[in-house]
C-alpha positions as CSV (number, residue, x, y, z in Angstrom):
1,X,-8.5,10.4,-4.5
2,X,-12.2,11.2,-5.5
3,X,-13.6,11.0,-2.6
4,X,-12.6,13.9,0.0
5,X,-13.2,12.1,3.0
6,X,-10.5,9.4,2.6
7,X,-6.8,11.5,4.3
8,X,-4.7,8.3,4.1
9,X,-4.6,4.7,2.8
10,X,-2.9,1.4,3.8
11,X,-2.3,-1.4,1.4
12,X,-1.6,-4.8,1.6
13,X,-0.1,-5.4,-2.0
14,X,-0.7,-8.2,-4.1
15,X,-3.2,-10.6,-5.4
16,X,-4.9,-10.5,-9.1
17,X,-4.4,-6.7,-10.3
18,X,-7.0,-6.1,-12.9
19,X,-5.8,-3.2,-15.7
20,X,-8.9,-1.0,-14.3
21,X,-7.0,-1.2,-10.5
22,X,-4.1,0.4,-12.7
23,X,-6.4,3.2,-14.1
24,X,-7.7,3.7,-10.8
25,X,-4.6,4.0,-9.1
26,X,-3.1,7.0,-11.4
27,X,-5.7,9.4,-9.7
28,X,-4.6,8.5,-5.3
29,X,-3.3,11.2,-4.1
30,X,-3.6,10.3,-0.6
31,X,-0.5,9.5,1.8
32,X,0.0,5.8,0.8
33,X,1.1,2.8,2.7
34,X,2.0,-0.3,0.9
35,X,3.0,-3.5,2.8
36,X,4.0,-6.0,0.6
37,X,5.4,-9.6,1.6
38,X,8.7,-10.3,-1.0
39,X,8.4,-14.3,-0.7
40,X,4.3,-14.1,-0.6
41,X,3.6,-17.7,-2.9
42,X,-0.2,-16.5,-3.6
43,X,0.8,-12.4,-5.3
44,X,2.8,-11.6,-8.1
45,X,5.2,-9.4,-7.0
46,X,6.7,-7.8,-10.2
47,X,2.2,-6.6,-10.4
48,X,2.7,-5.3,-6.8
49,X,5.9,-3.2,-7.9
50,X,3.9,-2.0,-10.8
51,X,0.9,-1.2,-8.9
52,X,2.6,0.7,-6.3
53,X,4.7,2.6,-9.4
54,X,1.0,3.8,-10.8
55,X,-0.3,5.2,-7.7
56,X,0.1,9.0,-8.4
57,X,0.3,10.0,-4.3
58,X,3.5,12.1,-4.0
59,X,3.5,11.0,-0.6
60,X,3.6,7.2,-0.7
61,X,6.2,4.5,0.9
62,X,6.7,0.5,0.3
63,X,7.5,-1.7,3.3
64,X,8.5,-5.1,1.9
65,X,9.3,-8.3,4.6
66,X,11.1,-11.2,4.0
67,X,8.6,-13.9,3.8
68,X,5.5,-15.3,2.4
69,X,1.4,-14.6,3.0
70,X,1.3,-15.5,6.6
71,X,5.0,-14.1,7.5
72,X,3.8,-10.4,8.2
73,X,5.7,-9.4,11.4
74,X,3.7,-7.8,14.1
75,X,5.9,-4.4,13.3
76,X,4.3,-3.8,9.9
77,X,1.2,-3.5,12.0
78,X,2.7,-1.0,14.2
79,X,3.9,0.4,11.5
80,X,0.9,1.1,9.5
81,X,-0.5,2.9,12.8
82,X,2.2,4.8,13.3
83,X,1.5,6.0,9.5
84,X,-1.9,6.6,10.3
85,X,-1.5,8.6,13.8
86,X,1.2,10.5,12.0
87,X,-1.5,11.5,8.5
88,X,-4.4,12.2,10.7
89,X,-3.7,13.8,13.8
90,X,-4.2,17.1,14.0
91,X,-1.3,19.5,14.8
């Protein structure tokens, strides 16, 4: 990531992916976080996959749910705060 104050990132996937997003995502190399919602009838999932594929972070994980823009369950929330507590606390 180019900017050295950013330790982690969460992402909710989807939506219009412009070909610069792809460029940009080939130099994160923060922790990632993706969320992505499988049935979601307003995102392209096959540019989610390929977004998440171009992200160059070593450490990065995808948590897809069952359901569509508005299914998120409230775990995917705990979740990504769980990611973040475990990324930026320090030891």
């Amino acid at each position: 990531m180019t900017d050295p104050r950013i330790e982690a990132a969460v992402l909710f996937a989807g939506s219009f992916v412009p070909r610069v997003t792809f460029e940009e995502a080939r130099r994160v190399t923060v922790p990632l976080h993706v969320l992505l919602q499988w049935d979601d009838e307003g995102n392209d999932r096959e540019a989610s996959l390929a977004l998440f594929d171009a992200f160059a972070s070593p450490d990065k994980s995808l948590h897809a749910h069952m359901g569509g823009h508005t299914g998120v369950p409230a775990s995917a929330a705990e979740a990504a705060a769980g990611f973040f507590r475990r990324r930026l606390t320090k030891a």
